[in-house]
Every structure is written in structure tokens, then in C-alpha cells.
VEXDREN-2710 file (C-alpha; in Angstrom, 1 decimal):
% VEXDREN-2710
k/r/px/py/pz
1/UNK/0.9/12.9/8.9
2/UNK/-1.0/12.7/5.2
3/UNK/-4.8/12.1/6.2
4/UNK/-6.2/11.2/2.4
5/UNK/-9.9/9.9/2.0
6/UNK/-13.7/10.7/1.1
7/UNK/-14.4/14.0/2.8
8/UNK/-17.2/13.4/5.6
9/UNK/-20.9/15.0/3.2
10/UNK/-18.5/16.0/0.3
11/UNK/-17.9/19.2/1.9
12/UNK/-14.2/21.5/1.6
13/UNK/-15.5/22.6/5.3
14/UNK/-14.8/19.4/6.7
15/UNK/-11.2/18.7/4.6
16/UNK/-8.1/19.1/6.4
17/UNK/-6.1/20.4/3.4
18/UNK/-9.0/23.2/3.8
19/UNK/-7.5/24.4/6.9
20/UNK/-5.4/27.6/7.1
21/UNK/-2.4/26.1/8.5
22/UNK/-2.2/23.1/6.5
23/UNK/0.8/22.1/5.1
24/UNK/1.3/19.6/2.1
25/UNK/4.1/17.4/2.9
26/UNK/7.2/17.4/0.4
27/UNK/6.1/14.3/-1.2
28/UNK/2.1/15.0/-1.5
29/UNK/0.2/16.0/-4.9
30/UNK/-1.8/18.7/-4.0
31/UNK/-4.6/17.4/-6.2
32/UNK/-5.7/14.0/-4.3
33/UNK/-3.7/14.1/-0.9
34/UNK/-1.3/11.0/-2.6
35/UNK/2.3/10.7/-2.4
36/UNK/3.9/11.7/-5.9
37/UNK/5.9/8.5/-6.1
38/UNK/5.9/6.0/-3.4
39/UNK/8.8/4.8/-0.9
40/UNK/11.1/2.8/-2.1
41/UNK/10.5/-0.8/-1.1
42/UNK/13.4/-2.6/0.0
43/UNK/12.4/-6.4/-1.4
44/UNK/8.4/-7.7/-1.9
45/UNK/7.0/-10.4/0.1
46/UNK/7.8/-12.9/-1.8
47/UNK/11.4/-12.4/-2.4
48/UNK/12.1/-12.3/1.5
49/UNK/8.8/-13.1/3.7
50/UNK/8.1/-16.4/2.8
51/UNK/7.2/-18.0/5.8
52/UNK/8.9/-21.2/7.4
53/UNK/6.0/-22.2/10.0
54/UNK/4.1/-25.1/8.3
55/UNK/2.2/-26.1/11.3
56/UNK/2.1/-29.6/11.1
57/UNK/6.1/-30.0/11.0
58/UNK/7.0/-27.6/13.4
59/UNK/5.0/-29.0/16.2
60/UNK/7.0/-31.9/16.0
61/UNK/10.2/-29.1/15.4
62/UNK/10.0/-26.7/18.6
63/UNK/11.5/-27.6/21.6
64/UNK/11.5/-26.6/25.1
65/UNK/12.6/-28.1/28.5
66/UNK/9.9/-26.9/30.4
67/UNK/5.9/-25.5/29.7
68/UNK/2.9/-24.9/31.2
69/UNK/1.1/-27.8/31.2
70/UNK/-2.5/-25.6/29.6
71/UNK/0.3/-23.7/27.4
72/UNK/2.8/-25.9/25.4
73/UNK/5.6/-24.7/23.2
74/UNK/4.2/-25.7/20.2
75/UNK/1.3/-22.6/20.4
76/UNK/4.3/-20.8/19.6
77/UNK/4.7/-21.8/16.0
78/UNK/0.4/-22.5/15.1
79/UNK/0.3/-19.2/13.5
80/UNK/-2.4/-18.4/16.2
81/UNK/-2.4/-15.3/18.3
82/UNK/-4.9/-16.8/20.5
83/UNK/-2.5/-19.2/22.1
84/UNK/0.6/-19.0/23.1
85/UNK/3.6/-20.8/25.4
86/UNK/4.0/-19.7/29.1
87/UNK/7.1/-20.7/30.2
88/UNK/6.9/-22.5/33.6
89/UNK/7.1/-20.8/36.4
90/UNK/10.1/-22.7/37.8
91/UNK/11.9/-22.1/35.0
92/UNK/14.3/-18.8/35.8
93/UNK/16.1/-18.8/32.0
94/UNK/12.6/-20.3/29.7
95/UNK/13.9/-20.5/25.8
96/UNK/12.5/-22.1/22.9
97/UNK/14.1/-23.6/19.6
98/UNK/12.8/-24.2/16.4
99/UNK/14.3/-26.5/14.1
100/UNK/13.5/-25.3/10.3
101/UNK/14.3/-29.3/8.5
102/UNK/17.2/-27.8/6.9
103/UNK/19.5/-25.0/5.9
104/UNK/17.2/-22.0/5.2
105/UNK/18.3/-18.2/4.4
106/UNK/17.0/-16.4/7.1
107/UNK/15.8/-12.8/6.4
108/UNK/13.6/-12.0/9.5
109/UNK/12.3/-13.0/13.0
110/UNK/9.2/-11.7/14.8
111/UNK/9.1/-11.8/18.5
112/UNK/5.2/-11.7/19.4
113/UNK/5.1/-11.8/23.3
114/UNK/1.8/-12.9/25.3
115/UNK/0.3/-11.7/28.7
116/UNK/-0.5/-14.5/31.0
117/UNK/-0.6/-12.5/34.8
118/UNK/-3.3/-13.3/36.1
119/UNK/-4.8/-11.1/39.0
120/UNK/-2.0/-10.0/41.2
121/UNK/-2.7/-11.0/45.0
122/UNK/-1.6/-7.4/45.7
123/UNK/-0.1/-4.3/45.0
124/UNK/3.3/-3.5/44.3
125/UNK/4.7/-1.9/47.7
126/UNK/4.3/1.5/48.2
127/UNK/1.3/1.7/45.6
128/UNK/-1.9/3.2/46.7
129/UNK/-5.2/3.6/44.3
130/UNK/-6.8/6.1/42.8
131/UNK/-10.1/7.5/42.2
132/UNK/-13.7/7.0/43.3
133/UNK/-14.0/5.3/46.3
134/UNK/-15.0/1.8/45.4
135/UNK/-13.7/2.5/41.8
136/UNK/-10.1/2.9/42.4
137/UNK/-7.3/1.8/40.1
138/UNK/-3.5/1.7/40.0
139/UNK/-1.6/3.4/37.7
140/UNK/1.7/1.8/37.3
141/UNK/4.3/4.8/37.1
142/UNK/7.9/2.6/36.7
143/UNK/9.1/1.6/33.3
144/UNK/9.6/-2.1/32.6
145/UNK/11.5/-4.2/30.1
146/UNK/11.7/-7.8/28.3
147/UNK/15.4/-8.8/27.5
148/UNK/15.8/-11.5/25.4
149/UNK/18.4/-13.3/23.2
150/UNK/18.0/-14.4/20.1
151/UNK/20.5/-17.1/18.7
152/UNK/21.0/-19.2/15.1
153/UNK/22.8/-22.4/14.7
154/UNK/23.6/-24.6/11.4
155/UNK/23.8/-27.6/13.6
156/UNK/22.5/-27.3/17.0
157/UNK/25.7/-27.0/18.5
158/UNK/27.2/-23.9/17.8
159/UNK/25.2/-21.0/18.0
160/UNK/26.2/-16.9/16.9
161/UNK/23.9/-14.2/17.8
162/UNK/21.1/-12.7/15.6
163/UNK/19.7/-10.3/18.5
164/UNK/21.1/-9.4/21.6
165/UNK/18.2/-7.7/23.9
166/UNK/19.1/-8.3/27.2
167/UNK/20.4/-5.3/28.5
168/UNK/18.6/-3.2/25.8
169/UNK/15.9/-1.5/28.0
170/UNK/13.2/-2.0/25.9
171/UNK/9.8/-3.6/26.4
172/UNK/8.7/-4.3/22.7
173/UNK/5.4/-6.7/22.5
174/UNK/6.1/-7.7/18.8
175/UNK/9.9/-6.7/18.2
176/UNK/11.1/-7.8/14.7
177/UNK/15.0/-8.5/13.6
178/UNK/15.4/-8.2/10.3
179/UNK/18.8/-9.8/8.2
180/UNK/18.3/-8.2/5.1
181/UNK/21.8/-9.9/3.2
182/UNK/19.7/-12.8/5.0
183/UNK/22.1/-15.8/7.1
184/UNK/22.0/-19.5/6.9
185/UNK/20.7/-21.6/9.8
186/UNK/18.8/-24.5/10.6
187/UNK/18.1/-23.9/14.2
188/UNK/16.7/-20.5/15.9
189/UNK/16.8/-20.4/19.5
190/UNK/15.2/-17.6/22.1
191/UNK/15.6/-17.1/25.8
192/UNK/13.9/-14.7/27.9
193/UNK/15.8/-13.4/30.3
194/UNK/13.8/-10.6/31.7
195/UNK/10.1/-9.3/31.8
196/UNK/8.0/-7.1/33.6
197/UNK/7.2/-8.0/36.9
198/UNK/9.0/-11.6/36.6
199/UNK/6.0/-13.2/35.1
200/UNK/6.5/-16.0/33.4
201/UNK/8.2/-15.5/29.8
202/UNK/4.9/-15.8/27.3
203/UNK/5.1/-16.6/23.6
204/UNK/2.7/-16.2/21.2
205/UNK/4.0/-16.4/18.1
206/UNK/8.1/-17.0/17.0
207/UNK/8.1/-16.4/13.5
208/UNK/10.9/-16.9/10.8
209/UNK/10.9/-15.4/7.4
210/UNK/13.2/-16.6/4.9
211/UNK/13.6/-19.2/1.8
212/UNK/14.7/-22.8/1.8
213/UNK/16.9/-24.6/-0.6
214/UNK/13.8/-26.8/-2.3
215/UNK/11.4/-25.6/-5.1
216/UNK/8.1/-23.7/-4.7
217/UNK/4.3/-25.4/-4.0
218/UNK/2.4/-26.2/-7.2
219/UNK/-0.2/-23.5/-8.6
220/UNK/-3.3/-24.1/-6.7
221/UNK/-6.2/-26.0/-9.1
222/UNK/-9.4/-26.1/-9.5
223/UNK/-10.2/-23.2/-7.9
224/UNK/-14.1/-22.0/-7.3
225/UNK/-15.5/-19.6/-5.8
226/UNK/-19.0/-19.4/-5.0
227/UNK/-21.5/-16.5/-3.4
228/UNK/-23.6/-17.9/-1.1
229/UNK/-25.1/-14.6/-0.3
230/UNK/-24.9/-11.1/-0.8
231/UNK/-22.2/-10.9/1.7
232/UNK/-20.3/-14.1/2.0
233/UNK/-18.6/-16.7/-0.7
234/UNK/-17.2/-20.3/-0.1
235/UNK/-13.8/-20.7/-1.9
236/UNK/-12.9/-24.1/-2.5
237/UNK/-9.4/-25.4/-4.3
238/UNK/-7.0/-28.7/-4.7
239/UNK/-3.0/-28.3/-3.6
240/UNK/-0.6/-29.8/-1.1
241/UNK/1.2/-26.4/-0.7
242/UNK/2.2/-25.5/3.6
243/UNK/-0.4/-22.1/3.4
244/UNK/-2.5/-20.2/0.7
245/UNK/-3.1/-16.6/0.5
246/UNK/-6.6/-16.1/-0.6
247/UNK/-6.7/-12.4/-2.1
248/UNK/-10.3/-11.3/-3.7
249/UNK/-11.9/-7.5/-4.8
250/UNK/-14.1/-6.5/-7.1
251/UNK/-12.0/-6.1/-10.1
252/UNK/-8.9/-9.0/-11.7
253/UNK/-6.4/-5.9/-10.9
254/UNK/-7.1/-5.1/-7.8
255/UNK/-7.6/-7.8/-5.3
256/UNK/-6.3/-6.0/-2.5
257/UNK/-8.1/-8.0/0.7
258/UNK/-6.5/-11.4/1.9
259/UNK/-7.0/-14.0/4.0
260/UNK/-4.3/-16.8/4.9
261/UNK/-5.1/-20.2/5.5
262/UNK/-2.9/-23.2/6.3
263/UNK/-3.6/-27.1/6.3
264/UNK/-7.1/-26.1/4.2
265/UNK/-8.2/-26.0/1.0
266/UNK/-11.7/-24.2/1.6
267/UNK/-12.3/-21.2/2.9
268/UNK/-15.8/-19.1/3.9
269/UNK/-15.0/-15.2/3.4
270/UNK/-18.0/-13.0/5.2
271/UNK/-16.9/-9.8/4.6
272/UNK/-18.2/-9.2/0.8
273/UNK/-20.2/-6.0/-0.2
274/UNK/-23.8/-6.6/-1.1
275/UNK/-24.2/-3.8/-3.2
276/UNK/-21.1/-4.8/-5.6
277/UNK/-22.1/-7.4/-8.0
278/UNK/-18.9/-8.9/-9.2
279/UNK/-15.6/-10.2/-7.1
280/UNK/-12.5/-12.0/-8.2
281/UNK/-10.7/-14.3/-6.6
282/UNK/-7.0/-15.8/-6.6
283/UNK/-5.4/-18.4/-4.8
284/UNK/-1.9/-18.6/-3.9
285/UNK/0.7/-21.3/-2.6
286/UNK/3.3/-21.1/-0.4
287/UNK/5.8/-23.4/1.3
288/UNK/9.0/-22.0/2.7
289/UNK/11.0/-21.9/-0.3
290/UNK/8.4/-19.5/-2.3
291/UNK/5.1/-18.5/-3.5
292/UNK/3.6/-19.7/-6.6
293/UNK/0.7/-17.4/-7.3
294/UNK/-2.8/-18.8/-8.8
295/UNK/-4.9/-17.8/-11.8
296/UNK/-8.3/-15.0/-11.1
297/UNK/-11.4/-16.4/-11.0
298/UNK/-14.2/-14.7/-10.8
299/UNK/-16.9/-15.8/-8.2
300/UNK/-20.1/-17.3/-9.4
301/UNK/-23.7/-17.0/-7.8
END
């Protein structure tokens, strides 16, 4: 591991390059702690990760035989890690399907599973607590696993197999299957068929990456940004695009902070420097066939 940064007071006693047995790795410059040339990257976000989850259509999109009544299957697809679907409890073989409108390339699913146990009435058999008395715990000492299937379809009908988990002996919270050559499918369709301690299967997010067959959103317009106070900046703009990325820093070249936003065209950002006069701001569109990225702004007081 390469641990680069501001050295705590400025002092070499405190650097880890400082220490006797420090290595540099193979592709580290000596000089700063940087890698020499960075890791190739396979494909940028915008050529593969454009998302297909415009809220507003896929809540009429997902589909599921049978919820919990407090936790739909549309939570599944609002791009919200604070909700998710809970399968319901009668169900023994809980799966979701999204329909995407249309023939997409699909690049990418992300798995993002929820817990929703509850307080169990009691322990597992054979468990005992430990600890203070009065302050005992469990520890649980057995491994668990989620298995899960993951299925495409061009029509609905027919389905092949993206992802085949079910006897996989894993227990991955957020598992991602990637497609780089990327496959053509309308439909994506999960079902849980196992999780730890037979809870209920929990979704909270089910996530497709890929591009549709239609154009890119227009360039966001009339952009503004304004600092309302040393820390915080209202960003207002015009567009009919599915999500925005709102990027912003303190020079045109490097906006490297972001914040995404979908079915809004105003956003408050409160995490702003006070001591650094000038930010800049760009807005970009995206719908599922592309981005379309925004002129820099800079923000006004």
C-alpha cells in the first residue's frame, strides 16, 4: 500500500517513506509518493457507465409478484440507498425485473443488498453470550452466504444467464457483474435464492450500466451558480436530460468533487471552503444513451 499526502507538522519524522524498512513500490516516484504512470483504464464512464435508472420510468418498469407492503420494489431502482425492497416473507424464491424501454447494451449490473432483520426473538441454538454480565453479546462464528441468479432477456420470454451465484459461496453486500464486450437485452431479472439466516431477500439498489440505441440529453443551459455563503452555493440550470452530474473546484481544470442529481434542475452544495475565493462549476446531462457534458461557470457572490 502507497500512503501519499501532507506529512502531519511538515516533519520527515512523521513520513512513512522515512522509515528504515520502507519500500517504494515498483511503480512509485520516489520524489512525491505518486505512481509514475497510472493504471491503465479499461473504458471511462461515459463510454460504458451510463446509467439506465431514470426514476420516473422505471417505477412504472420493475416488477415483482410479491413485496413488503412498507418496502415496494420500486425502492429498488430510486437511486436511494435509504430504501430498499424486502421481499415478502412468504415468498421462498423473491426476484425482481426491470424492464429498460428497449434494446440497451448492457456493460454492468450492481447488486446492492439491504438488511431488514429486525431483533431476533432469540439466539441461534447452541449460542451463548459473552462478556460483562449485563453487557454480553454474541459473536456469530458460522460463515453465511447470499446466492442469487442473475438473468437477461430481449423479450421477456427467453432468458440466458449473466450471473450465476447460487451455489457460489459468497456473501457479497454490493457484488458487481461486469460484460465488458457488453450484451443486448431489454429485460434484467434477479432472484434470491439464499441469504443468511433466511431473512427475507432485501434490495436496495439493482443497477444497470450500459447505452441505449437513442441520442444523448441536450447540454444543460443557463447554468448559475451562486455563493450564498462562505461555505455553500445554490446551482440552478434548464434541461430535460434523466440525471445531471454537478462537478465544481476551485480551478476550470480541476473540478474533481460531484454531486448527482435526478428529476432536478437546482441543487444546494454545502461543502465549499471558506477560505478559497473562487469555484467553478459544470453541469452535465445524462440519459441512458450518453452524457453530454456542460460548459464551466464560475460561481458568483
Amino acid at each position: 500500500m502507497q500512503l501519499c499526502g501532507v506529512r502531519p507538522y511538515f516533519s520527515d519524522k512523521f513520513h512513512i517513506t522515512k522509515h528504515p524498512k520502507y519500500k517504494y513500490p515498483s511503480d512509485a516516484d520516489p520524489k512525491n509518493g505518486a505512481l509514475r504512470k497510472p493504471p491503465p483504464v479499461q473504458s471511462t464512464l461515459s463510454d460504458i457507465f451510463s446509467a439506465f435508472y431514470p426514476v420516473q420510468k422505471l417505477k412504472s418498469a420493475i416488477r415483482n409478484p410479491a413485496s413488503s407492503q412498507d418496502q415496494p420494489a420500486q425502492n429498488a431502482v430510486d437511486e436511494n440507498i435509504r430504501t430498499w425492497w424486502k421481499a415478502a416473507a412468504r415468498d421462498k424464491t423473491p426476484w425482481l425485473q426491470v424492464d429498460l424501454g428497449d434494446s440497451c447494451s448492457v456493460h454492468a449490473v450492481q447488486i446492492n443488498f439491504a438488511d431488514d432483520m429486525g431483533l431476533a426473538p432469540q439466539l441461534p441454538q447452541g449460542a451463548r453470550l459473552v462478556g460483562e454480565a449485563g453487557r454480553g453479546r454474541y459473536i456469530e462464528e458460522r460463515s453465511f452466504c447470499t446466492g442469487w441468479l442473475l438473468e437477461a432477456s430481449a423479450d421477456g420470454k427467453s432468458w440466458f444467464i449473466l450471473e450465476d451465484k447460487r451455489n457460489a459461496g459468497t456473501d457479497l453486500p454490493h457484488d458487481l457483474v461486469v460484460k465488458p464486450e457488453g450484451i443486448s437485452a431489454r429485460y434484467i431479472r434477479l432472484t434470491v435464492t439464499d441469504t443468511p439466516y433466511g431473512a427475507p431477500a432485501c434490495v436496495s439498489g439493482l443497477r444497470v450500466f450500459g447505452r441505449g440505441q437513442g441520442n444523448a440529453p441536450g447540454q444543460a443551459v443557463k447554468v448559475k451558480a451562486l455563493r450564498t455563503d462562505g461555505m455553500t452555493m445554490q446551482v440552478n440550470w434548464q434541461g430535460d436530460a434523466v440525471g445531471y452530474e454537478v462537478l465544481w473546484g476551485h480551478r476550470p481544470d480541476k473540478l474533481y468533487h460531484s454531486y448527482r442529481v435526478f428529476a432536478s434542475t437546482e441543487l444546494e452544495i454545502r461543502a465549499l471552503m471558506a477560505d478559497v475565493e473562487h469555484y467553478y462549476v459544470r453541469v452535465d446531462a445524462f440519459n441512458k444513451n450518453g452524457i453530454t457534458v456542460g460548459e464551466v461557470v464560475s460561481v458568483e457572490w
